[in-house]
N, C-alpha and C positions, 0 to 999 in steps of 0.2 A: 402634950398629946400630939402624935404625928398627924399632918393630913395626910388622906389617903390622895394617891396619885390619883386622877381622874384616865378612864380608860381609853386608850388611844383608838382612833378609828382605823379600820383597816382598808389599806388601798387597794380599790379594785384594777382588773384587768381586762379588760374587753374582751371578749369569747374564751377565757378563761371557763374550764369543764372544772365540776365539783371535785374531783379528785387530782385536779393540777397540783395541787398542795404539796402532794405528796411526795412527783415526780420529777418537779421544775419548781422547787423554791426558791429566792432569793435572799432570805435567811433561813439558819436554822441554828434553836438553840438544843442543846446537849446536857438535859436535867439531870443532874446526876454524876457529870464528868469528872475522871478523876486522874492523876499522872500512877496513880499504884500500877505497878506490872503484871498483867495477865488477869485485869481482872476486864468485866463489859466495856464499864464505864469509859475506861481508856482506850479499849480498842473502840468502842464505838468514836469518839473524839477524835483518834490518829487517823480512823477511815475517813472522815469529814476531811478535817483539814489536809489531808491529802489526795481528796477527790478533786479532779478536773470541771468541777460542774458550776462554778466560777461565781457562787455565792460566799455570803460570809458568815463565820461561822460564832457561835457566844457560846461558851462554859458555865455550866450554874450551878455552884456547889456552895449553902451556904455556912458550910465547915473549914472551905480553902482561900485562901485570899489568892489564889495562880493559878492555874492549870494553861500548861503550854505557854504562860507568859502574861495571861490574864483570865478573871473569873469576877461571876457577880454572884449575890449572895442568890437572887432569885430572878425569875422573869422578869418580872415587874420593871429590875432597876437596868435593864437593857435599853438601849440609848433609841435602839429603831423599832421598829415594828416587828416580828418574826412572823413567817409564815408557818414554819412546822418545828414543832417541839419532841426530839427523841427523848424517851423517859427511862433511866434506868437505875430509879432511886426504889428502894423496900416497897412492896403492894401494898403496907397500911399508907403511907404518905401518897400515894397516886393520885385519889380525888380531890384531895385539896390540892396538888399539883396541877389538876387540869383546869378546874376552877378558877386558880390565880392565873394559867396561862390563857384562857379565854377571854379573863375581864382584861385581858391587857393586849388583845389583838388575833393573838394564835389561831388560827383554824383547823388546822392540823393537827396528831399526835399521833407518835409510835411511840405503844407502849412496850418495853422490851421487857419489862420485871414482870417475874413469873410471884407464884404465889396466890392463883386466885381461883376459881371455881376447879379446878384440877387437883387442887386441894382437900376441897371438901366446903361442906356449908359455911364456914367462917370467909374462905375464898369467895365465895360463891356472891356473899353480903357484900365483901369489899368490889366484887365485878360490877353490882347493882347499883352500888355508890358511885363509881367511877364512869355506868352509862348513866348515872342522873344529874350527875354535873357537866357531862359531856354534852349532852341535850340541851340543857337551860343553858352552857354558854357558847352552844351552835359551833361546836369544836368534833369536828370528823375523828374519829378515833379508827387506826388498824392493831389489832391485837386483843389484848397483853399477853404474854408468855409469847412472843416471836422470835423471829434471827431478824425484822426488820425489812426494811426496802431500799431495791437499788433500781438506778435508772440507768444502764448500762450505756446507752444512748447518749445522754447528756456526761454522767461520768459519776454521777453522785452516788453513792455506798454510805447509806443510813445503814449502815449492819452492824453484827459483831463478828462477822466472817472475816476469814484471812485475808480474802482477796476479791476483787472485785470481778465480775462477768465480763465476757466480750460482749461486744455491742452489736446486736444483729435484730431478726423480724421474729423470733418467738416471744409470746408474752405468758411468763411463768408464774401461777400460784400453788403454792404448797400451805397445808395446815403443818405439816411436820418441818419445824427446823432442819431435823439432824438431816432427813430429806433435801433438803434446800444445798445444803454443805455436798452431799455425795453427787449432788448433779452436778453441783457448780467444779469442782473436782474434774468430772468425768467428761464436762463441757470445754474447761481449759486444754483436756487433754485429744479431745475429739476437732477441735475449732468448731463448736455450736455457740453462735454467738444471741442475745433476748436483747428485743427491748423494753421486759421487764421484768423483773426479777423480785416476785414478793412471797414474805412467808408472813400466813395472816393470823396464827394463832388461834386463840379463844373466840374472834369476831365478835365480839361487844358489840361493836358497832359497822364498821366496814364489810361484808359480806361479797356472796358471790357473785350474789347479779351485779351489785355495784365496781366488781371491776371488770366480771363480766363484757358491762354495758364502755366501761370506760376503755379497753383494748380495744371492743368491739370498733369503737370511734375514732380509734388511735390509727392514722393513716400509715406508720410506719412498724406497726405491730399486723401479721399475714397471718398469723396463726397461735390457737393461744390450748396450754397445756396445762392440765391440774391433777394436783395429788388431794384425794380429798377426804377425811378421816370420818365424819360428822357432815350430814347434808345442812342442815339448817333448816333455815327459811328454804323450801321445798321450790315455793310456788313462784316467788323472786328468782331461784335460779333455774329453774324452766324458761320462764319467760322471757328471760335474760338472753339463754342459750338459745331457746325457739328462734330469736330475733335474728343475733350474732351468726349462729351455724350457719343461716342463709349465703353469707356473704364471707365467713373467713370459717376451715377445722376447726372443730374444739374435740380437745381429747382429753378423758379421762380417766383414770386410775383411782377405783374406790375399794381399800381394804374391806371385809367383813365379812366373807364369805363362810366363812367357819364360825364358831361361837366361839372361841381360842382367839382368832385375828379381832371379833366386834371387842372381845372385854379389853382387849390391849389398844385398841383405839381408844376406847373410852376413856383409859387410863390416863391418856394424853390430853384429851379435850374436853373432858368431866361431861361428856352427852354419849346417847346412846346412838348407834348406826341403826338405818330405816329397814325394812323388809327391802331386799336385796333385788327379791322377784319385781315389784315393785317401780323400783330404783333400776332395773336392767330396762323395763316396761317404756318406763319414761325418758328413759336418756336418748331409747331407739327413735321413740315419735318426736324430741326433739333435735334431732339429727344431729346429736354426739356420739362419738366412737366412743365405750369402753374398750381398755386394754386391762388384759392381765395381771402383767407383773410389770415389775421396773425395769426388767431388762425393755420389753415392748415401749414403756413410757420413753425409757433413752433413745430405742432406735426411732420412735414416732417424729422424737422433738431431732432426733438429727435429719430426718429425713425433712421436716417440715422447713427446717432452715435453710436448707440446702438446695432445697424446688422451687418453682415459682409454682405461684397460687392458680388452680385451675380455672378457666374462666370458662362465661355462661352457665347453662341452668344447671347442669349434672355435677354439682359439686359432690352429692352425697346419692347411696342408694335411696333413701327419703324423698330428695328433692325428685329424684325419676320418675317415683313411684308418683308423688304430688302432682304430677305433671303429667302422666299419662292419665290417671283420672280426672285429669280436668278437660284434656282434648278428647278423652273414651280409647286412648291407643292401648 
């Protein structure tokens, strides 16, 4: 009978932020990685090891004895710690994926494999699964069904995209991948450069206030832009935004305004879009801009990258308004 490996302890970082994991890892392993052509798996691994973001990188496939020159059958038998685990093996394997990647250090996971409440109820059980092993083994999860995260900044491209972002002061989230690809496109082509660049999927686990809070904090991120399909947790990303708008834009772009657009989000994100009245109500008194369409989203995030950030109180017509009622002007 085999001993089980005893779990490795994971080394901390001093002022290290909960979602550093994600943007500044020092390893990362690639569940799933595979040399076949054209398919996630490998373009996810080619992005890795040919990002400038000067970690190192481990293969886990445990069907291949190679990938790019080496592979291990799982987590587990990785020689060092891993901070963030990309995952792009089948949705029934995911939880037991994250499980064995927790007990052995990981805090992190992008999941990129689709397959799961978008689906329908069987998905739906396998998402439940995968935020209950995420929890007990204290493992941050962004996704499942994403394009992944890049840190344009640093140079790291956790994606399955072609190409990696220029690196500049917008901080981008998208629920929609295909979203994610036509910015990034139309960014290479415009010189808009982020320093961040996330597509968060399903949100299991990871949400909006949570990165929200964490651009919010992020000294080299001026202004942060979102595509947002599915509000969520409502009341997290108010609060989030209430805090954040003060001090950096946030803009946003929420499909659902027709009954045609809400069923076609849903389609993507397996939830239903809020009362919109609602949702316009609240975005106002949290001093986020709604925009339109995407053409507005594109011109917002190039303008945003392109300006410097306003300073003093009158960031927003809110903040004017907050401020004349408190002097009586």
């Amino acid at each position: 009978m085999q001993v089980a490996k005893p779990a490795r302890k994971q080394s901390r970082h001093p002022g290290q932020r909960p979602l550093d994991v994600f943007f500044a890892p020092k390893t990362v392993a690639v569940v799933g990685a595979t040399e076949t052509a054209n398919t996630v798996g490998r373009t996810v691994m080619w992005n890795l090891v040919t990002s400038p973001f000067g970690g190192t990188v481990y293969p886990v496939n445990p069907k291949r004895s190679s990938v790019l020159g080496v592979a291990y059958k799982t987590v587990a038998d990785i020689p060092e710690i891993v901070d963030l685990a990309v995952i792009v093996t089948p949705a029934p394997s995911v939880p037991a994926v994250i499980r064995e990647s927790g007990d052995f250090g990981v805090r992190g996971a992008v999941v990129i494999s689709a397959g799961f409440k978008e689906i329908g109820p069987e998905g739906a059980e396998l998402e439940r699964q995968l935020l209950h092993e995420a929890q007990a083994a204290g493992v941050r999860v962004i996704g499942p069904n994403c394009l992944g995260v890049m840190s344009p900044l640093s140079g790291l491209n956790a994606t399955f995209a072609t190409t990696i972002a220029r690196p500049g002061s917008v901080g981008f989230i998208s629920q929609s991948g295909a979203l994610c690809t036509a910015i990034l496109d139309w960014s290479l082509k415009e010189m808009v450069g982020f320093s961040a660049f996330v597509s968060v999927g399903s949100m299991v686990d990871v949400a909006w206030g949570d990165l929200i809070y964490h651009l919010g904090n992020d000294p080299k991120t001026r202004s942060i832009v979102i595509y947002i399909e599915s509000i969520g947790n409502a009341r997290s990303f108010l609060s989030a935004a209430r805090e954040v708008a003060l001090n950096k834009p946030i803009i946003v772009i929420k499909p659902g305004r027709t009954a045609a657009a809400a069923k076609a989000a849903a389609s993507h994100t397996g939830s239903l879009t809020g009362s919109d009245e609602v949702l316009d109500a609240a975005f106002r008194r949290s001093g986020v801009l709604r925009v339109n369409s995407i053409a507005d989203l594109f011109y917002m995030a190039e303008v945003l990258s392109k300006q410097p950030r306003p300073r003093g109180p009158h960031l927003t017509h809110r903040h004017q308004c907050r401020r004349s009622r408190r002097t009586g002007g």
